[in-house]
Steps between C-alpha positions, in 0.01 A plus 500: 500500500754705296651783676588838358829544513601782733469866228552837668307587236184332625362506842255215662232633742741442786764714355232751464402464831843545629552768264215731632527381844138347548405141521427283190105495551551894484703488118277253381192682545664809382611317177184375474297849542771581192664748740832324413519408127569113491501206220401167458799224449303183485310457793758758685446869608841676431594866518758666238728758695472737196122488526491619858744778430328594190120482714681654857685817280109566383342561866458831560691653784371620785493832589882678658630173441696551205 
């Protein structure tokens, strides 16, 4: 199988994982509720790093935590 040659760009569901400090099961359910934005690459799940920003800047904060 090819592999994807290591982007910082582009983040796997273990880098997500790692990333938000929960296990893989965890990102891969959120990525597939769409509560991380994600893309196809062949068969391959893959987050772009600009995406996330983008989609985590759009939250809304919570109250006195500004």
């Amino acid at each position: 199988m090819q592999q994807i040659a290591h982007d910082p760009r582009i983040l796997r569901i273990p880098d997500l994982a790692r990333l938000l400090n929960c296990t893989e099961l965890a990102a891969r359910r959120m990525v597939e509720r769409g509560e991380v934005p994600s893309r196809k690459w062949g068969r391959r799940v893959v987050i772009l790093v600009d995406d996330l920003k983008t989609h985590l800047k759009g939250l809304p904060v919570r109250e006195g935590e500004r």
